[in-house]
Every structure is written in structure tokens, then in C-alpha cells.
C-alpha positions, -999 to +999 in steps of 0.1 A: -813-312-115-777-319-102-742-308-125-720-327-115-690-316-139-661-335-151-677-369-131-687-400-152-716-419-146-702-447-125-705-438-087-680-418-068-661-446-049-653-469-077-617-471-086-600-449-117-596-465-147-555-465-155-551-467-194-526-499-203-494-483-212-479-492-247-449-510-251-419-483-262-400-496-287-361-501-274-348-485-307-367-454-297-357-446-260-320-455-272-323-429-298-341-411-271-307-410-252-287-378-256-252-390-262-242-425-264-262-460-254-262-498-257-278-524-245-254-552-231-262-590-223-239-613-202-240-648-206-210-677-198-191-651-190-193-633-223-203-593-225-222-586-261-232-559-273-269-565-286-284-528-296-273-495-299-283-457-310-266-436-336-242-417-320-227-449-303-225-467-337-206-440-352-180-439-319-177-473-306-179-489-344-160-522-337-182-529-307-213-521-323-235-558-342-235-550-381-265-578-389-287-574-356-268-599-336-249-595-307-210-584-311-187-591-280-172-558-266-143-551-268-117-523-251-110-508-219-144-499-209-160-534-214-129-547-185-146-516-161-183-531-171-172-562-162-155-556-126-188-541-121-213-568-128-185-596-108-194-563-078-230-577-082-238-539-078-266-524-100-256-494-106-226-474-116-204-452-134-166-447-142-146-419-163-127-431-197-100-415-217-091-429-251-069-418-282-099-402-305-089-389-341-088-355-333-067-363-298-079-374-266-114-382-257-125-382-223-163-400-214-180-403-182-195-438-186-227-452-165-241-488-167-273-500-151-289-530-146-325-539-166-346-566-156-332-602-173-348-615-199-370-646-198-343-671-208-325-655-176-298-638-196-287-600-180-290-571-191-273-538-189-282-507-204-244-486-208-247-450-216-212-426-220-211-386-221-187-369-236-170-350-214-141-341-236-143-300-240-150-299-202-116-317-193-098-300-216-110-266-204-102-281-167-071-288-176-062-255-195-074-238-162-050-260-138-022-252-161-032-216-157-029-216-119-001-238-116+024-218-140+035-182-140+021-164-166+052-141-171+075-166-173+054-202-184+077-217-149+060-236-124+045-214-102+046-218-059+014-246-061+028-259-095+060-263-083+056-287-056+034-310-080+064-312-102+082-322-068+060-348-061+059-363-095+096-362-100+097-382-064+069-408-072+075-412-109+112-414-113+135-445-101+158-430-078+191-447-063+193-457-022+195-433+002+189-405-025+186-369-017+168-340-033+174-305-026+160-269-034+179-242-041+158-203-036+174-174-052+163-138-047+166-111-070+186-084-051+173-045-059+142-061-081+124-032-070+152-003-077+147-018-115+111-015-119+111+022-098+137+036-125+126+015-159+091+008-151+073-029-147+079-038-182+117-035-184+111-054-149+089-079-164+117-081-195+147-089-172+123-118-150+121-132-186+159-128-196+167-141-160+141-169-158+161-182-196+196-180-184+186-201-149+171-225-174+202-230-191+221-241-157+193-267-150+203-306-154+182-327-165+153-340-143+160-305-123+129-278-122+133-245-122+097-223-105+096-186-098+076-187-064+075-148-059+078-114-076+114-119-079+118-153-059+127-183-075+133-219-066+152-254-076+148-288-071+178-309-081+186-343-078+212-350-054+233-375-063+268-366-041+250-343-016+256-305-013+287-308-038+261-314-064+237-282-053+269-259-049+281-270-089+245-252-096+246-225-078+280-221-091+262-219-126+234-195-114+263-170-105+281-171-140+254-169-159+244-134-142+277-124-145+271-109-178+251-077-178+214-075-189+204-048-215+175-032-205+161+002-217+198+012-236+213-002-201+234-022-189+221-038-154+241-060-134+218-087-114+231-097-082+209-126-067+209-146-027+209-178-024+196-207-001+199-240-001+181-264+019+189-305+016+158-332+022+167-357+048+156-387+027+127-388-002+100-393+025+109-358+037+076-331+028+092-315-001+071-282+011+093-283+045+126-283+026+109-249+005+100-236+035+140-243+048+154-232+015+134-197+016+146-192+054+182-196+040+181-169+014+171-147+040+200-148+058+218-146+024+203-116+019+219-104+052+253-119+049+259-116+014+271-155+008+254-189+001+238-201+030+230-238+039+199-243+060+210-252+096+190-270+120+169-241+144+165-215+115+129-228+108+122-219+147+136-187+142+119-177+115+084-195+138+095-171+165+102-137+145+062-147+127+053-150+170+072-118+179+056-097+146+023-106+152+026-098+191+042-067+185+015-058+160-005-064+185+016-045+213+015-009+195-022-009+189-031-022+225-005+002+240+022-030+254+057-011+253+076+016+270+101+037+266+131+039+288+154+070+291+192+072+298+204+102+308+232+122+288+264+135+311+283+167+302+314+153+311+328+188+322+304+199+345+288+170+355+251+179+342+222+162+326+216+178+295+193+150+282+182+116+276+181+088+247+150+072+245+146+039+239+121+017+230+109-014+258+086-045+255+080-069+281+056-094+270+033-112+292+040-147+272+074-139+258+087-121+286+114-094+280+122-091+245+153-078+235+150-044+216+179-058+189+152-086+183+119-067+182+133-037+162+150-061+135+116-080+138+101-047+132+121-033+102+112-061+080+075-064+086+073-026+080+063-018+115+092+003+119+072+031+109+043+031+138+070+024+160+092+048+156+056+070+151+049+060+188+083+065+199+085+098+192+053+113+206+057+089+236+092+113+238+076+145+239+045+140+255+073+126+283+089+160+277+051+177+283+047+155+316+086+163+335+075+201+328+041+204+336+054+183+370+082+211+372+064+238+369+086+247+343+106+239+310+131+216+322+169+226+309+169+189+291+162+174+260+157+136+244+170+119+214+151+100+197+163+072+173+158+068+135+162+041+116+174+043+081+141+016+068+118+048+086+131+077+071+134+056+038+094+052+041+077+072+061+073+114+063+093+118+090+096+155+092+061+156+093+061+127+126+084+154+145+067+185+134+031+169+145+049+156+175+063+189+187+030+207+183+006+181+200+032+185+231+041+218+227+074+210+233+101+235+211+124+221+186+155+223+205+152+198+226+147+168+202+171+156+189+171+133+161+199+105+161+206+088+127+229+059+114+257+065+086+241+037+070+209+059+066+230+087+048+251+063+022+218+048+015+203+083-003+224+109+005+197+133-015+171+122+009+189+126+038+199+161+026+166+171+028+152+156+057+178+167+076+176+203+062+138+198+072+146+193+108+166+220+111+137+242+097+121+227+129+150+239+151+157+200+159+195+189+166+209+159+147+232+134+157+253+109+139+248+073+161+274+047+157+301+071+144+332+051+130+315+016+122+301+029+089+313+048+059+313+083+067+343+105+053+350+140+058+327+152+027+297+138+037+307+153+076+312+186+061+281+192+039+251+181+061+236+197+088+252+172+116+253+186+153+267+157+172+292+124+166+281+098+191+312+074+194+300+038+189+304+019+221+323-010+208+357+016+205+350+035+239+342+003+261+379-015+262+398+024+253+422+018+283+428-013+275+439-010+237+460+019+226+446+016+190+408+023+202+427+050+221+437+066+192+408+065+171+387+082+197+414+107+197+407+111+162+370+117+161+377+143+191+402+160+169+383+156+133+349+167+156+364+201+171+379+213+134+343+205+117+327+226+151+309+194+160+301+180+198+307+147+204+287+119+229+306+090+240+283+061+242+295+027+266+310+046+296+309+018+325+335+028+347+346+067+361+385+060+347+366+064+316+344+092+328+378+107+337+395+100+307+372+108+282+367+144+304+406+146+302+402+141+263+385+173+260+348+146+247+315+168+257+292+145+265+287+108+273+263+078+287+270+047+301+259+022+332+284+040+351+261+072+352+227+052+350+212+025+332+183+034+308+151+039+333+113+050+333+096+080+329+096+086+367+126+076+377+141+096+351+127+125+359+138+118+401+174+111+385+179+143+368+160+165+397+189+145+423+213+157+402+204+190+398+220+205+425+249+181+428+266+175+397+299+156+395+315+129+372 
């Protein structure tokens, strides 16, 4: 006897039996539908409302049929429904916003074709979702990353919507203009270093209110940065009508800000950059406006973008990145120019300076790169790599000798690189890895460096001393030294800045000032290097003058580690000015 389970009677191959389905009921699968449904008919061009659920009775009241008979719809969405069905599509879905009683209501709306009925009249079955708490949470968000928490301004993204709206939304006259006007903060960060972030945070807010109250109307104010900000204005006469602002800007931070039971003075740069016409990429006139206030920053005026800043700025990006990429892959040199005892004739050192030829660039000048590096913060590494490049040069001339060689090198400093960096430590760690002794580095720094933070440049200096390391004063008489300052640091050597040496013959008043720092030198027991010798009368002169030491073309020009090292062992038994 055979069990064959779960198997009727009737043989295998006859077909399944599929039960009739029973008619659903429209009321129930509309009441069935989560949110809100309808069922539409169109006839003669007419759109009625038939049948409905709960929830779209209660929202959509006067579209919904009080007595069971169609009601004509009514209101914005109906117009979408029917630029659908004229589409002859069968399917689709659009977003809605209307004025609810609680504010506004925001549905995502889908309407579907069903088959007609048997007097041929269509059908639609209209659903709607309401979407309301997600928009508004979308919306909160946006506003979020389009403002500046700190200050509720426009942030850099919000800031050029505004732009764009102002330009597409507002009727502006022919020819019209818009500019942007950056400002920049000067010594932000000296503010939050002494008070903290939240007196810094306090004065963005009092300085974010008074910039407010020199905006016109139809003007935005954004803060773009930390302590950036930025202002589009309607130009209606040009750059007379940006300058009338900027005028305001600079009275209303004339009064001092109290802060912490202080009084603090902002001082602010300031760019402006002018659109071309309305069609002009409002982010291109930003980008022009920021370039600006960087040279305000410099030059301590307004500045008005010129034509060929925007390439400068491209090309000091280009030279940053290369010369990133030039101190890890070993792609500069140093030179060396020798230093001339002007009384005996003999090499007692050489400056060494930093080189870069790049294979796509070409030679780049070092008053380019080193500016280039200074405000990228690469000053450090380089001057890192400068200095053991110096002394491992040192290391190299000796070990070829077969002895110390009676010279030294100087080695530059800039004031950015002693302002961040440990640079006692660079020459200390520099010394030992060479094995080179203290006294013959010398460390050349700018006034500018001291009048910066004299208290830090007390110390570092007193640090290289500790090392046995000379220091000399570059540039000596373009800055803001004075006899104090002279007196009470550890200073070795005055190195007369070229630009009063160079044309000495020819002007009596250069004469005398050189004079002077001989004279003010010799009383303070200070030697002095004159730099920007290019001809022997001035060899002879200066030697006449009683200076110690010089360099200039007319000795050598600044050359390679071999060459320098030939040069000084050519001299050595034949020295002469």
C-alpha cells in the first residue's frame, strides 16, 4: 500500500485548482492606504473626485464628495494631475507645498492610472505623503551648514547662494555691477593667545554687529573664515560706492572693543574686487577679492584687485606645492659666497644660501620661493635643511682637507622660523650630527625678528651663545634698531644692507651713514660686514674706512659646494683685495 502524502486523488498531471479571488471592496484598500488616497475620474475634461479614505477627507475637505457623488477638484495639485493625464503617461508623482494651519505642509503626491470603467470613463487612483517633518528637518540642516554658528552670517557656501539669489531675484539697472569687499581681522590670533577663544569668539560677535550696521540695504555681510569676512554690495556708481563702505567698516572699528576689562583696538585689511558685468561667476570675484586683502595685509592700505593677481596667487599655489615637494625629494642647493677680511685679504667664511632650479619652473628666485615659503609654513623644514646642508658642507671641506678649515658659514634666519620653530635645538642637533664646533656658525638674523619679541629673541640668542655660535644682525639700517636694543643683546656682527653700500661713492649721504655704523659698531666692540661690494674702489674704500669684513660680486658670486671650497683653497696662499 502506497502514501502518497499531501496529493489528492486526481492524477499527478492534471492542472491546480486556483481558488476565484474575491472582489476587495474599494473603501477597504483606500483605507488600506497609509496616508492620503482618492480615486479620481476624468470625463469632458472635468477631474472629480469620486472616493476617498479618512485621512484625505479630513486634509483635502473641499475636494472630498459629501453625499457619495463626485466633487470636482479643486487647487494646485488637481492643475499637476491634469498636465499629467494631457502627458498620456500612466504613472507619476510630483512634490506640493501648501499653507496648512499649523504652517506649511509639504506632500509628495503620486497618481496612477486604473483600468477605465465600462462606460469608458478614466480612472486615477491619487495618493499624497506627508513629507512635512522631513523638509523641515532638511531645511533646518541647510541652514545649519550654510550659516556660521558663531555669528548666524552666511557662511563661505551660504554666502554665494545669497549672491546668486540677490543676482537672479532682484531687478537690477543696465550695465550694473556688484562687488565684494574681504576684510581680515589683523592679530585675531594675538587676542585669543592672551584672552582665550571665548573673549575671541565675543569680539567676532561685537565685530560681526558693528559691520552689520555699515551694510545698505540689499548688501550681505558672511564671515568666510576664522577671522575672514566678506561683502557683496550693489554697485550703483562703481568703486565710489564700495570705497563709501569700506569707509564705514573703518569708523566703526575705530572705537575700542572691551573685552576681558580691556580695551582692544581692531585693526582689519581690506580687498575689494569689482564683477565685470552680472554674468560674471560671483565665486571668481571672492576668489579676486580674498587675493586683494592679501596684499592689504602686506601693504597696509585698501587694495583693488588688478588684473594678473589671480595668476599670481595660481603660481605661488604651483611654486608651494613644488617646493613641498622639492625638500622631501631633495631638489635644492645651497650656494656659498665667500666673506673677505677687507684688511688682509682672507676668506674667513661664507653665507649660505638657499638654491632651487626646477625642472618645469626653471630657476626660481630665492625672494620668490622663500616668501612662498614663509606663508605656507615651510619656512621651518627649510631653514631645518639649510642648516644641516651648512654643516655637513663644513664636515665635507674638512674631511677633504684633512683638517679643520680656518672658515666658518652663516646661515640665515628668518624672523617667521625662530617665531615657530626650536631653533636652538635645529643648530645644536646640527652641530653634533657634523661635528662641526660652534664657532664657526654663525647665525644671521633681521631687526625685524628682534622688534617682533624682543623676549624671545633674548633668549634664543643667549641660547646660541651657550652653543658658542656668533650672531649677526642682516640688513642693519633698514629696520628699527636703536642703540638700546644694540647694547643689550648678545650681537657679534652689523652686516650693512646692500642698498647703502652699492651707490656709497656716488652719494655723500649713504657715505655718511656707513660712516656712522663703522663709528656706532667700533664704540659697542662690534665687527661689521659690508654686503653689495661690486667694484675694488669700494673694496678700497670700505678697507680705507677701517669696515672688517665684506662680500660682493666683485670678490665672487655665491657658488657650489666645490667650487667654494677650490675658491677659498686658491686664495689661501694669495690673499689681496
Amino acid at each position: 500500500m502506497s502514501v502518497r502524502s499531501g496529493l489528492s486523488d486526481e492524477t499527478e498531471d492534471a492542472p491546480a485548482r486556483v481558488p476565484e479571488a474575491s472582489p476587495i471592496d474599494t473603501d477597504d484598500w483606500l483605507a488600506a492606504i497609509g496616508q492620503y488616497a482618492a480615486i479620481l475620474t476624468y470625463a469632458d475634461g472635468q477631474l472629480m473626485v469620486v472616493r476617498t479614505n479618512r485621512a484625505f477627507a479630513e486634509t483635502f475637505p473641499s475636494s472630498t464628495p459629501k453625499d457619495g457623488k463626485g466633487k470636482k477638484a479643486t487647487g494646485e495639485w488637481s492643475k499637476k494631475i491634469l498636465q499629467l493625464i494631457a502627458s498620456k503617461r500612466d504613472r507619476g508623482s510630483f512634490e506640493m507645498g501648501r499653507d496648512g494651519p499649523l504652517g506649511s505642509e509639504h506632500f509628495i503626491c503620486m497618481i496612477g492610472r486604473l483600468p477605465s470603467q465600462e462606460d469608458g470613463v478614466e480612472q486615477y487612483l491619487f495618493t499624497a505623503l506627508d513629507c512635512t517633518r522631513e523638509r523641515s528637518v532638511e531645511k533646518s540642516l541647510r541652514r545649519e551648514l550654510l550659516s556660521d554658528g558663531l555669528t548666524a552670517l552666511p557662511n563661505r557656501a551660504g554666502f554665494s547662494e545669497e549672491i546668486e539669489d540677490r543676482i537672479g531675484h532682484s531687478t537690477w539697472p543696465e550695465n550694473a555691477q556688484f562687488g565684494i569687499i574681504a576684510i581680515d581681522l589683523s592679530r585675531f590670533s594675538r587676542v585669543n593667545e592672551s584672552l582665550g577663544p571665548m573673549a575671541g569668539d565675543e569680539l567676532l560677535i561685537t565685530v560681526a554687529k558693528r559691520f552689520k550696521s555699515c551694510l545698505r540695504q540689499g548688501d550681505v555681510l558672511a564671515r568666510i573664515g576664522g577671522n575672514d569676512f566678506a561683502i557683496f554690495a550693489r554697485l550703483n556708481n562703481g568703486l565710489s560706492d564700495a570705497l563709501h563702505i569700506v569707509e564705514r567698516i573703518n569708523d566703526a572699528l575705530s572705537a575700542p572693543i572691551r573685552l576681558s576689562g580691556l580695551h582692544i583696538r581692531v585693526d582689519c585689511a581690506v580687498g575689494c574686487a569689482i564683477s565685470a558685468n552680472l554674468e560674471e561667476d560671483p565665486d571668481d570675484v571672492i576668489r579676486k577679492a580674498q587675493a586683494a586683502v592679501k596684499i592689504a595685509k602686506a601693504s597696509g592700505k585698501v587694495e583693488i584687485y588688478r588684473n594678473g593677481v589671480l595668476k599670481e596667487a595660481q603660481r605661488r599655489f604651483t611654486l608651494e606645492s613644488k617646493l613641498r615637494e622639492a625638500l622631501a625629494h631633495g631638489g635644492l642647493t645651497l650656494a656659498f659666497q665667500p666673506l673677505i677680511h677687507l684688511q688682509t685679504g682672507e676668506i674667513t667664511g661664507f653665507e649660505a644660501l638657499a638654491r632651487w632650479h626646477d625642472p618645469e619652473l626653471g630657476h626660481v628666485s630665492p625672494v620668490e620661493f622663500i616668501a612662498v615659503a614663509e606663508e605656507s609654513g615651510l619656512i621651518a623644514p627649510l631653514g631645518r635643511w639649510a642648516t644641516y646642508e651648512a654643516t655637513q658642507a663644513l664636515s665635507r671641506w674638512d674631511a677633504k682637507f684633512g683638517e679643520p678649515l680656518p672658515v666658518g658659514v652663516n646661515v640665515n634666519l628668518s624672523p617667521i622660523h625662530m617665531a615657530r620653530d626650536d631653533v636652538a635645538s635645529m643648530f645644536e642637533e646640527a652641530l653634533r650630527y657634523s661635528g662641526i664646533a660652534g664657532n664657526r656658525l654663525t647665525a644671521e638674523i633681521t631687526e625685524s625678528a628682534i622688534v617682533a619679541d624682543p623676549d624671545k629673541a633674548r633668549k634664543l640668542l643667549v641660547a646660541l651663545k651657550d652653543l658658542q655660535m656668533s650672531v649677526a644682525m642682516d640688513d642693519f639700517g633698514t629696520g628699527y634698531s636703536n642703540l638700546a636694543s644694540l647694547h643689550s643683546l648678545p650681537i657679534d656682527i652689523l652686516k650693512i644692507d646692500r642698498s647703502f653700500v652699492f651707490s656709497m661713492l656716488e652719494d655723500r649721504d649713504k657715505t655718511v651713514i656707513v660712516r656712522t655704523i663703522l663709528s656706532l659698531a667700533e664704540s659697542l666692540g662690534l665687527h661689521v660686514t659690508a654686503e653689495g661690494i661690486e667694484t675694488q674702489e669700494l673694496a678700497l674704500e670700505l678697507q680705507r674706512m677701517g669696515c672688517w669684513q665684506g662680500q660682493g660680486y666683485y670678490f665672487a658670486k655665491p657658488m657650489n659646494e666645490m667650487d667654494a671650497f677650490d675658491y677659498w683653497r686658491a686664495r689661501w696662499n694669495f690673499e689681496t683685495v
